[in-house]
N, C-alpha and C positions, 0 to 999 in steps of 0.2 A: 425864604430859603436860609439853607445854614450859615451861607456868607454872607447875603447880609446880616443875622443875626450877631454873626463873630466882630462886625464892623462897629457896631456901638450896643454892646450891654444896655447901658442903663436906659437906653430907647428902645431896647427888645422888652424890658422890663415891665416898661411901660404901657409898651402896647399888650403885652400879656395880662394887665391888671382891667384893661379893656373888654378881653376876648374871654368868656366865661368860662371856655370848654378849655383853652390852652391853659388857664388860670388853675384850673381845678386840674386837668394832668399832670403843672408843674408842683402842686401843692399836692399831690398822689407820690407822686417820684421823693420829693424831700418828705415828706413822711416816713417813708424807708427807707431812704439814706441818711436824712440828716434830720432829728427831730426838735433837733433848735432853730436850724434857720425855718421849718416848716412851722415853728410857734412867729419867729417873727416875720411869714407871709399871712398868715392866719391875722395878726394884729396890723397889718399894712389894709390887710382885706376888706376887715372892720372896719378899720380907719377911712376906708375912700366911703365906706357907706355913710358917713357920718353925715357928707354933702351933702345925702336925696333928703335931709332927716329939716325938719324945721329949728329954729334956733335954741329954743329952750332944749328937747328933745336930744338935738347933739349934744351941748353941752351936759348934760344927765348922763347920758351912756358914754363921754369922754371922760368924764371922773371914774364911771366904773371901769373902765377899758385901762385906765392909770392903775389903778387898785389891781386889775387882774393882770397885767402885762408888765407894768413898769412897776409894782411892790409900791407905789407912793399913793399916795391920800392928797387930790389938789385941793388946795385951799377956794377954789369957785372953775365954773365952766371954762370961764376965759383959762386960765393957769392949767388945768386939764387940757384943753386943746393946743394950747403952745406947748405945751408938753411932749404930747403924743405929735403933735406934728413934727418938732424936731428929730423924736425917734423914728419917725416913720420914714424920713428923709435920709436917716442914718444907717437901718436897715435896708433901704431900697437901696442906696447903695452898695454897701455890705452882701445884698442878695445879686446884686445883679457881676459882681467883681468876684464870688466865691461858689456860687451857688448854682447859675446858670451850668449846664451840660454845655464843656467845651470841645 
């Protein structure tokens, strides 16, 4: 419900990165409202799929995920994922503090 939602953002956030169909409404809704923070839900999105992915695998598509999202070039997989991980942490909050519908 919307009170609990309003009680902790960044656990609404969360559980929405979860839930596919609330996932894909809120990245509908920032799409037309907001096309930046709907680029950095899109790279959060990415970024959780990285975990189903085997190790090589992630790291290959988190160097290109750097390149397309964060404009850097990592120097190896590990430096790409710490990368992208810090930003992903930094947008999830960022989204869940500006973004969420209050």
């Amino acid at each position: 419900t919307r009170l609990v939602w309003s009680m902790d953002w960044d656990t609404t956030l969360k559980q929405f990165m979860d839930e596919q169909q609330a996932l894909q409404a809120f990245y509908g809704y920032l799409s037309k409202t907001s096309p930046n923070e709907a680029l950095q839900l899109e790279m959060c999105m990415n970024a959780k799929q990285l975990e189903a992915m085997p190790e090589e695998q992630a790291a290959a598509a988190a160097i290109q995920m750097c390149a397309n999202y964060l404009g850097i070039q990592a120097a190896s997989g590990e430096a790409a994922l710490g990368s992208l991980n810090t930003q992903v942490e930094q947008s999830m909050t960022a989204l869940a503090l500006e973004a969420l519908p209050k």
